[in-house]
LUMROGU-719713 format. One record per residue (C-alpha): x, y, z. Coordinates in steps of 0.02 Angstrom, whole numbers, plus 50000, padded with zeros to 5 digits. Last residue first. Example, Ala and Ser with C-alpha at 12.3 -4.5 7.8 and 13.67 -1.06 7.14 Angstrom:
506844994750357
506154977550390
//
This chain:
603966049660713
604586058160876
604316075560807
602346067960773
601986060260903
602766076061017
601596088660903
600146076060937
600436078161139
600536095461103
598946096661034
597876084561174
598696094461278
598146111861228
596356105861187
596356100161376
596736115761427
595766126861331
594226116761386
594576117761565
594606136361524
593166137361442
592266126661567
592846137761709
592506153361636
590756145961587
590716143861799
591036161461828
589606166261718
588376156061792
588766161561980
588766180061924
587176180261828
586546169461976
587026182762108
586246194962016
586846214962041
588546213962014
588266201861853
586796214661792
588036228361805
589396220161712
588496214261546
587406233461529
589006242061589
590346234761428
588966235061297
588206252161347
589896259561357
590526248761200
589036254761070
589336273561144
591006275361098
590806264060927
589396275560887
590456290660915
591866284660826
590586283160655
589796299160678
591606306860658
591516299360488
592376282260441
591296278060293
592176288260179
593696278760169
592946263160113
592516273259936
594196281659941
594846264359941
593576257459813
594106270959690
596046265259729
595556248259677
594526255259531
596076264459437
597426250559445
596486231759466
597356222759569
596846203159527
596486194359718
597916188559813
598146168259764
597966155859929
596346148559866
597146141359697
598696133859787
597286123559887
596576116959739
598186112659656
598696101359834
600096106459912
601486095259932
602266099360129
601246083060170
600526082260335
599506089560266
598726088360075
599566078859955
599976064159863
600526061259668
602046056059736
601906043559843
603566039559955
603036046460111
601246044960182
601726039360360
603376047760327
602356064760348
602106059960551
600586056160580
599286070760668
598476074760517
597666059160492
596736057260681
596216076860658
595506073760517
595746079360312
595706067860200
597376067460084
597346073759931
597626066659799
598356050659723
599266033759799
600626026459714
601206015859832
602806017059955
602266024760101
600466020760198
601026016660379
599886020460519
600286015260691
599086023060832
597276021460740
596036020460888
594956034060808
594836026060648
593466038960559
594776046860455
594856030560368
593096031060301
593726046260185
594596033760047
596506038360013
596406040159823
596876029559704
598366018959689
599356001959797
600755996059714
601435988259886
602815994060001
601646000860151
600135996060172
600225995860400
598515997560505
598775996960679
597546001560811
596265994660712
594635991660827
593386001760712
593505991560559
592156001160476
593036013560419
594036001560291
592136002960195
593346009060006
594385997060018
596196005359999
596226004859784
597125994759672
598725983959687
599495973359787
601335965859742
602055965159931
602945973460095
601665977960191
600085968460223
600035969760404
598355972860498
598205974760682
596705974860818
595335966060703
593755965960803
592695975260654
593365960560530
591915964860398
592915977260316
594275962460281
592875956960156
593365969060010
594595961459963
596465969659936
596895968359756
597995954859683
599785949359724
600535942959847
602575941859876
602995939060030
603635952260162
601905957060285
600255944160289
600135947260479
598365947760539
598005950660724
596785950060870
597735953761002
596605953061163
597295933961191
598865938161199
598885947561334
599555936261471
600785931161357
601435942661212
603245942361170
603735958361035
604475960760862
604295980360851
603255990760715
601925992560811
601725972860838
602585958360759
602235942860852
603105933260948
601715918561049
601555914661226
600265903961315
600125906061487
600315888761590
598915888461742
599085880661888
599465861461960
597505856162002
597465839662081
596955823662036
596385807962091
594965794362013
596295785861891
597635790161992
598855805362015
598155814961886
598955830561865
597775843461832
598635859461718
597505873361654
597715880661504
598145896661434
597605908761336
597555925161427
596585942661408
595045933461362
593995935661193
592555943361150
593015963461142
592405968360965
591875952860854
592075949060680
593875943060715
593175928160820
592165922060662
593475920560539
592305918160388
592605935360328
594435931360275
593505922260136
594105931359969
595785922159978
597205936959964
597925935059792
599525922059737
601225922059818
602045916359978
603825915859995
604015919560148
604065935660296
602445936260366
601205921460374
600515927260532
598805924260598
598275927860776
596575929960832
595855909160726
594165901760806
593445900060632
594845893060573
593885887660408
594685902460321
596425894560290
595625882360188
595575895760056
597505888460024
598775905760042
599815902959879
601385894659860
602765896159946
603435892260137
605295898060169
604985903460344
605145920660433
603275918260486
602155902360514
601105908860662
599415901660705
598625907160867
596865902760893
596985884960800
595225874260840
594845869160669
596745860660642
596095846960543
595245856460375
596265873660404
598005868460429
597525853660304
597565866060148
599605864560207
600635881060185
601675875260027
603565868960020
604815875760172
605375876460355
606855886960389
606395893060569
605885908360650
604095905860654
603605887360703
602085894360823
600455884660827
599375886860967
597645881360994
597925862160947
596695850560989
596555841860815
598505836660831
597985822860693
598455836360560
600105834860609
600505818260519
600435828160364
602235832560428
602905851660375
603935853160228
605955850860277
607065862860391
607095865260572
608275878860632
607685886060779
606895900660809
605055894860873
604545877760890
603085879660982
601725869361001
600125870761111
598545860061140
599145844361090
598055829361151
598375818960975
600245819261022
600315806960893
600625815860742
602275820660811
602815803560754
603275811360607
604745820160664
604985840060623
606425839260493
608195841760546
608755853260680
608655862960873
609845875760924
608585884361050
607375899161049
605795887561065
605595871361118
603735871861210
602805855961208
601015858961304
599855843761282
600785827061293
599545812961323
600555806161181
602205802061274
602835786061217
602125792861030
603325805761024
604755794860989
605575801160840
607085814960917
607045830460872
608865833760770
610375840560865
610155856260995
609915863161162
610575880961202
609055884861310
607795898561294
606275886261291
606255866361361
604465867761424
603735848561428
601835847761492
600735833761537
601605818961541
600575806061629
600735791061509
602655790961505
603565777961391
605165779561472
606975784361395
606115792361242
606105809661336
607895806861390
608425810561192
608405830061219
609845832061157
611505843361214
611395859961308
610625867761460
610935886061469
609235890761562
607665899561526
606735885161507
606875868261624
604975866661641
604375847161665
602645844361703
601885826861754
603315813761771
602845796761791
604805789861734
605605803661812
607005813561698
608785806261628
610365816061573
609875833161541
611585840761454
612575855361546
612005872361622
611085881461757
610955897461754
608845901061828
607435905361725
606645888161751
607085874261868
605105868361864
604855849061917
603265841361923
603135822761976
601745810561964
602585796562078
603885798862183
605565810162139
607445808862133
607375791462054
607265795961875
608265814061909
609915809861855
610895826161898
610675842761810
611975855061822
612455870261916
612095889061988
610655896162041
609895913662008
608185913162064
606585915061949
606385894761966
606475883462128
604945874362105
605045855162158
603265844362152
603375826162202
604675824462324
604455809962440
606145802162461
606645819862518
608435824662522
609705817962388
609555830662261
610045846462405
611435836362470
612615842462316
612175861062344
611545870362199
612505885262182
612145904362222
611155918162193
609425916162296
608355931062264
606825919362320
605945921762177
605405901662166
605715894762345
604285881862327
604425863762399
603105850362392
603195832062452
604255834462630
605115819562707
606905823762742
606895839962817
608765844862912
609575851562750
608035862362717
609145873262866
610445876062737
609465891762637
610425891162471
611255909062492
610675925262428
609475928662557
607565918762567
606755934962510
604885928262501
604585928762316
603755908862335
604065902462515
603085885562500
603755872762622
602345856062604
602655840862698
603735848362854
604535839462980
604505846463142
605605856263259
606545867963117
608515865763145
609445880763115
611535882363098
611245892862960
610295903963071
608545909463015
608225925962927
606455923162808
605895939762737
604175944462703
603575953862571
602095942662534
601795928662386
602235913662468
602095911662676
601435894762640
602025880062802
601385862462798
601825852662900
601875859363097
601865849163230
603045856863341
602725872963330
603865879963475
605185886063370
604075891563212
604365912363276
605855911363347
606725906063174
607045923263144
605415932462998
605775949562939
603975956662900
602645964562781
601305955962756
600155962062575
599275943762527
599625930762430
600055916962545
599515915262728
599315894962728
599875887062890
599585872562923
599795858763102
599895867863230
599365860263421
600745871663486
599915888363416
601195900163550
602215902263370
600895910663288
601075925963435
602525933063325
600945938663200
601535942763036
601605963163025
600365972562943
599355968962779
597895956662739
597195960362562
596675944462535
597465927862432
597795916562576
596985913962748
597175896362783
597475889862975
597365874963018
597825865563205
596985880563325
596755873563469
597665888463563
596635900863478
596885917363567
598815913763534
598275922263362
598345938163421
597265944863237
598035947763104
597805966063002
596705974062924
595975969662766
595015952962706
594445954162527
594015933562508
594975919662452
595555911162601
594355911962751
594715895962822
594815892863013
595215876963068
595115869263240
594305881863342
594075881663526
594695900663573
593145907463484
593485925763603
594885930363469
593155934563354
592565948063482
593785961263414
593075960463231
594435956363098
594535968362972
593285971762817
592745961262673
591895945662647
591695940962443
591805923862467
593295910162416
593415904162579
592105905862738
592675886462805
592595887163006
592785872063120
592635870363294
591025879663327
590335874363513
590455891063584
589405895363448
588905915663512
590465920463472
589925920663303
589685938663300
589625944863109
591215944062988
590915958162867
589905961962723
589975948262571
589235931462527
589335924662350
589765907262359
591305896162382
591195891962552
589995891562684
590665875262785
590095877162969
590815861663100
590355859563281
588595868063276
587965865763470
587025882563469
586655885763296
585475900863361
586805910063349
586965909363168
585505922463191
586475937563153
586575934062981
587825932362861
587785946462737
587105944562573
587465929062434
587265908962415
587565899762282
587595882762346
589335881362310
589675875162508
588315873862610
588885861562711
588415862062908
588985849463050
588335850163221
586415850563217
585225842363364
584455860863365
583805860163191
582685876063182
584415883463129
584275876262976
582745886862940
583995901762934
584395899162738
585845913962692
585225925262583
584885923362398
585185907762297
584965888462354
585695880962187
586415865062262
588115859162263
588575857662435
587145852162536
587745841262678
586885838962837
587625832262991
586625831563173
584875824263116
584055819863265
582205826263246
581965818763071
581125818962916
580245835863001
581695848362944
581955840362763
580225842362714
580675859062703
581815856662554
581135861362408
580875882362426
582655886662433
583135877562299
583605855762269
584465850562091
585695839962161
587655839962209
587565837262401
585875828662466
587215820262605
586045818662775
586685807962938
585805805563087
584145798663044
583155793163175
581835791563079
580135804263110
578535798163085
577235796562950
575455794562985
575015811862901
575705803262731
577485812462669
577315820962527
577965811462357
578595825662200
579135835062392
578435852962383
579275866562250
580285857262154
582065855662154
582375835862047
583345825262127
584905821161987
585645808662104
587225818962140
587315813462328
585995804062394
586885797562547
585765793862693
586475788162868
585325783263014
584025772562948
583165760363072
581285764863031
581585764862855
579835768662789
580275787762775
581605781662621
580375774462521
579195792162527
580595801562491
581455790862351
579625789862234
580965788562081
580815798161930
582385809561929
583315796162034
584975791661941
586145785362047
587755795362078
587365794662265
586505778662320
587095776062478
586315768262629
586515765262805
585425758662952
584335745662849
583505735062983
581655739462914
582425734062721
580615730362640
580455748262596
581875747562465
580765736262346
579645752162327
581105761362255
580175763062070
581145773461945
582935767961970
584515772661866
586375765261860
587485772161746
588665781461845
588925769361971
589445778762099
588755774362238
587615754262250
588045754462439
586795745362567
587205741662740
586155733462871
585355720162746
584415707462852
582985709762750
583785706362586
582185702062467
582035721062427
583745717362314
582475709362202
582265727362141
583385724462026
584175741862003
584085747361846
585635747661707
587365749661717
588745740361839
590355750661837
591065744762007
591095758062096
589965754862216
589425737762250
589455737062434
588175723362523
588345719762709
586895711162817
586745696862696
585695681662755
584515682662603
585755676662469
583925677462346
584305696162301
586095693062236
585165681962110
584525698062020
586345701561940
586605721061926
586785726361767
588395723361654
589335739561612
590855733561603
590885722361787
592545732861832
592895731262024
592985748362128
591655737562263
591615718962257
591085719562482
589855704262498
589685700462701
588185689962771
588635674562648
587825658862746
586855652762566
588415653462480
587925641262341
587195656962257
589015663762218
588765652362094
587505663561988
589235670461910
589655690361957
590465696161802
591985699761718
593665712661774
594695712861908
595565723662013
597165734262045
597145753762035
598715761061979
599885747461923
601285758161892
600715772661987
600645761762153
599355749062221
597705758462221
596635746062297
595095735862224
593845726362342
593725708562369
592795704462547
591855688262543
591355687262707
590265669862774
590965655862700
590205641562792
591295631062900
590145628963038
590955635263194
592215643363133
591365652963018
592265656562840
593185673362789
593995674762603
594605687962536
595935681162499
595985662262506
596395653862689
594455650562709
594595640862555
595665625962613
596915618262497
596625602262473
596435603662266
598025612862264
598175631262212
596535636462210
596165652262239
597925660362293
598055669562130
596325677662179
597035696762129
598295690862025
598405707961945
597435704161768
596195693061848
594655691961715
593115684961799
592065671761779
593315658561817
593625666161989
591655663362023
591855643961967
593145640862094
592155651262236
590625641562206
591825626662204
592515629662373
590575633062430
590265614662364
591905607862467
591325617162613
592635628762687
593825619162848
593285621063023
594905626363152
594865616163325
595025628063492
593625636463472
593305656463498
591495661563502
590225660463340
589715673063197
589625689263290
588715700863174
589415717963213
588365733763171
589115749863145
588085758263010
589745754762883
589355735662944
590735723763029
590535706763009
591275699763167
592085681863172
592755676963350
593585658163354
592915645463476
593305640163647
//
């Protein structure tokens, strides 16, 4: 008998290499060397081939990766592919090239190097002469260049993989022609804009799985290669065009390539317009993806001619209407319709699909309410999340045995929830009832039947106690039970739980305790948010990998020294706000310079801002608001080049506002330096920040003139451009090629709005603000702030300016807030500000401002304090008058003899006549406008409806007064 060796293909074919014997063959001494001198071609950081080698007898079919015949000796699989390992090694492989020695392996049928790093080097052409290989995978393995087309030479070749190789390109695919046993083949990520890959392919008579996914093919019109009248159809089985450049009209050829095609994937492609029906011409069809393709209308009728379609993946496009008859797929197992624009309830003939699998319309407009969900008692996923579902949740869920998700978050249920309902389920995992006003009442004494991966409960009303039944799960990954209303303290088992935790939210709750050691409380790529809770005491030690770390809104004191207890190359975010933490930063920063979102705001925190700062070159946002750091600011900061947010307001920082801020820091939005000790003179480089809403300098020591260049900020020259939010979104990366999308932090910035010191975050990105209030500037107001039309708020109160308002200030038709007050300010109040309709905060007291002032309805309406403190002022709301006016309120001169002439004079003109005329002038008056509007219905109608109008009008003139009156009294 002879040992079994099977070379298994991805197209399934098994190349039995001899039977089983009872006498083991060692490797060939000259393949052994091969092997020997491959190994010293490449670099082996992780020990990969440590076992290579060893001792000169040691046999090289016992090496890894390593697989030899037993019946000849010959090496015959050669299997090294990388592996993810664990997040402190990641992804293990090697790094070199592939030596010509591998040639010496003239039996080799299996070559598997894929996820290795060959840096760019191309393909070697030798692998072309090792003729007897049926497997070859070299994807992802960073080899660059063309495809030798040498690889044509491999006619025994099964299996061919070159994916993802994101720098390899072919124009000529000829060679692949010569592979008639090929039966699988990938080349997604491959670049085949000029390539003849339609006509190659249709000469692979044994092909049944094509991947071309993301290969750049071009969407024209017809085929760039049409098929020759004596080509036949391949039984292919498997089509992935996903991620190309293919529309509506470019893929016919696609229904006569082959008459056995049952999966087709074409997410990614720009199909447009109404749903494609051709597919259904495809009667050998069971799995559909047209995800992101773009696609929009109603879903048609016709999807029942999809008669043995197992699996239908429409999501994420435009599609809208409501859920059409697919009961006519009795076949249809799975169902993905998310992120759409479907609307409407449930139809009553959709319970009759009783063999699905997964449903997924999440992200859509759904109303209504659930449907009886024990209709569907295969039903393993279900995700309906973020619609406008309402009603009761379904008691029926828990006759679902086979279920494994649930995902109903974000929508408008309304329910008290026992344990009854999940009793029965049990298989369940992953559980999301977040975001509904639903209320979870299980026993303490509960025991849920399954273990559960993912528990998200987020502002469902959990009761005020720590809910004990999470006692009994040991092995989820993800809990949520932020918003709970949950008042109560931390329970000692709750830390020692799940060996698998990698995301914990239990913020917005009112919890009670401390901090333990968290470095071996969670897995890999952790995110932990305890925020806006009560707990207190120092933080002692965090996760080595962790990802996002808020602990704001607490009373957590001491240092925050933990952060240089690892050197942390995942460390996305670190929120530490509203705490009482204090002591000098600590000088570590570059462990953790993948850092992008440090918030340390409102604490006790000291000293001079580190250097080492200058590291976190990735540093989108910074705030080191209210605390008490003193010193200039680092140069080293001006390598944060990614910075959008700068807030150090509130602090006791000192010495000149750096020229750098606006040379480096090109991509600030929000910069705010106020209630400082910074001097010196604003530098023009403030002026490249081209990108700049917020600026606020308010409140130092600053003196010099207004820079003339306040033009060049770009985003406050437009009206409406920017987004409601700035924020940014968090992926954790969990491996070099994994990640996941962890939400969206807000940024939040206190500025001084309306008078009041306020916290803006989802709207801070519609303020568009200037803040140059309390220093001690000098100089006239330029000119150029007229071009600012998007400016929102303007501050320069409280300083040493003099001259005139500019006299185009009209032009800035956005201000809502416009505050001068407290300068030396003269001249007269120019007309053009009338014309600010949006004005709401006007504050001109203090200067030394001259006449009258304009008159307008928008000017008028201030309070008098507005214009307070000016003395040479007048005009309303002033009670000054102004000389001209006192000049038209004087009685005319009486003259004694000729006024009493004129009297008698007047007098005479009232003669009986006179009455008469009036008599008769009102009679014909009064009867010729009523007797025409009894007589014409149309007179009538019109007149009736000016009464209307008038009085509508009166109305709204009478609000719009009093509401000015109450703006005023309350000023």
């Amino acid at each position: 008998m002879e040992l079994v060796v099977g070379v298994i293909t991805s197209g399934g074919g098994v190349a039995d290499e001899a039977t089983m014997v009872k006498k083991v063959m060692r490797c060939r001494e000259n393949e052994r060397q091969a092997l020997l001198d491959f190994k010293q071609g490449v670099a082996d950081a992780y020990g990969i081939l440590s076992s290579w080698g060893r001792s000169q007898e040691e046999d090289c079919c016992q090496w890894r990766g390593v697989q030899c015949s037993n019946r000849t000796g010959h090496v015959i699989i050669l299997d090294l592919p990388s592996w993810y390992e664990n997040s402190t090694n990641g992804w293990v492989f090697f790094t070199g090239k592939v030596r010509p020695s591998l040639l010496e392996l003239k039996h080799l049928k299996y070559l598997n190097l894929m996820g290795n790093d060959f840096q760019s080097r191309p393909i070697p052409e030798f692998i072309g002469s090792l003729n007897k290989l049926q497997y070859l995978n070299l994807s992802r393995a960073s080899f660059a260049g063309k495809i030798p087309p040498q690889l044509g030479n491999l006619t025994n070749l099964r299996s061919l993989d070159l994916s993802t190789n994101y720098h390899l390109n072919v124009t000529n695919l000829e060679w692949i022609s010569h592979l008639h046993l090929l039966r699988y083949l990938d080349l997604s990520w491959v670049n085949l804009t000029e390539a003849d890959w339609l006509q190659q392919i249709h000469k692979l008579p044994s092909l049944t799985e094509l991947h071309l996914s993301s290969c750049m093919l071009p969407g024209t019109k017809s085929p760039l290669f049409p098929l020759t009248n004596s080509s036949s159809p391949i039984p292919l089985a498997v089509v992935d065009l996903s991620n190309n450049h293919f529309t509506p009209s470019s893929y016919n050829w696609l229904f006569n390539l082959s008459s056995s095609i049952v999966d087709i994937d074409m997410l990614g492609n720009y199909f447009g317009g109404s749903f494609p029906e051709a597919f259904g011409s495809i009667l050998s069809l069971e799995n559909l993806n047209l995800c992101f393709c773009w696609l929009e209308g109603e879903l048609p009728n016709s999807l029942k001619n999809f008669s043995r379609l197992k699996s239908l993946d429409l999501g994420y496009n435009y599609l809208s209407g409501s859920l059409p008859d697919i009961t006519k797929i009795p076949s249809l197992r799975k169902l993905w319709l998310s992120d759409n624009k479907l609307n409407g309830s449930f139809p009553d003939s959709f319970c009759q699909i009783s063999g699905l699998v997964i449903l997924d319309f999440s992200n859509n407009q759904m109303t209504g309410s659930l449907p009886d969900l024990s209709l569907f008692p295969s039903l393993r996923e279900l995700y309906l999340k973020n619609n406008h579902l309402d009603g009761r949740f379904p008691k029926s869920i828990g006759q679902l045995l086979q279920l494994e998700l649930i995902d109903v978050s974000s929508n408008s249920l309304e329910d008290t929830i026992s344990e009854a309902y999940f009793s029965n389920l049990s298989k369940l995992n992953s559980l999301d009832l977040s975001f509904n006003s639903l209320a979870l009442e299980f026993s303490s004494d509960w025991v849920p039947p399954s273990q559960l991966d993912i528990i998200r409960l987020a502002q469902c009303n959990l009761g005020t106690h720590f809910p004990k039944w999470l006692q009994s799960q040991y092995s989820f990954f993800e809990l949520d039970i932020s918003g709970a209303g949950i008042s109560d303290t931390i329970p000692h088992w709750f830390w020692d739980l799940s060996p698998r935790l990698r995301y914990l939210n239990i913020s917005y709750n009112q919890l009670h305790g401390v901090i333990p050691d968290l470095s071996l409380k969670f897995v890999d790529f952790a995110r932990i948010d305890l925020s806006s809770n009560r707990l207190e005491g120092p933080i002692t030690s965090i996760p080595p990998n962790v990802t996002l770390l808020n602990l704001s809104h607490n009373m957590l004191t001491g240092s925050i020294f933990f952060l240089c207890t690892f050197a942390n190359q995942f460390l996305f975010l670190v929120d530490l706000s509203d705490n009482q933490l204090s002591g000098e930063l600590p000088d570590c920063w570059m462990r953790i310079d993948r850092l992008s979102i440090l918030n340390l705001a409102n604490n006790n925190f000291s000293g001079k801002i580190p250097t080492s700062i200058g590291f976190l070159y990735r540093l989108g946002m910074l705030q080191l608001r209210n605390n008490i750091f003193i010193g200039e600011l680092p140069s080293s900061l001006k390598n944060c080049y990614s910075l959008s947010l700068l807030d150090l307001s509130k602090n006791e920082l000192s010495g000149e506002v750096p020229r750098w801020l606006g040379t480096h820091l090109t991509r600030l939005i929000v910069i705010s330096l106020r209630n400082n000790k910074f001097s010196g003179s604003i530098p023009p480089q403030i002026c490249y920040l081209t990108l700049a809403q917020v600026l606020d300098l308010s409140q130092n020591n600053i003196s010099g003139s207004i820079p003339l260049c306040f033009d060049n900020l770009a985003s406050l020259l437009q009206i409406n451009s920017s987004d409601a939010a700035i924020g940014w979104g968090m992926t954790v990366q969990y491996s070099f090629n994994v990640s996941d999308i962890a939400g969206i932090y807000f940024a939040n910035a206190l500025v001084q709005w309306k008078g009041k010191e306020s916290d803006y975050s989802k709207t801070l990105g519609l303020l568009k603000l200037i803040d140059l209030s309390s220093n001690n500037l000098g100089g006239k107001i330029p000119k150029e702030f007229a071009s600012l039309v998007g400016l929102v708020s303007l501050n320069l109160s409280n300083n040493n300016l003099i001259g005139n308002i500019i006299e185009k200030i009209g032009q800035m038709k956005m201000l809502d807030t416009l505050d001068l007050s407290r300068n030396q300010l003269s001249g007269d109040i120019p007309s053009s500000l009338a014309s600010l309709t949006l004005l709401s905060v006007l504050d001109l007291s203090n200067n030394n401002f001259t006449g009258k002032i304009p008159s307008s309805t928008q000017l008028q309406s201030f309070n008098a304090s507005v214009y307070a403190g000016n003395a040479k002022l007048c005009g309303l709301p002033l009670t000054s008058k102004c000389p001209k006016d006192e000049i038209n309120l004087l009685p005319p001169p009486v003259g004694r003899g000729k006024s009493d002439n004129n009297e008698k004079d007047e007098d005479r003109f009232v003669t009986v006549g006179f009455y008469i005329s009036v008599i008769l002038g009102f009679a014909l008056g009064f009867w010729g406008f009523i007797i025409p509007i009894l007589l014409w219905s149309t007179w009538r109608h019109t007149y009736f409806k000016f009464l209307d109008k008038t009085k509508d009008w009166i109305y709204v003139m009478m609000e719009i007064n009093m509401a000015r009156l109450q703006r005023k009294i309350g000023g």
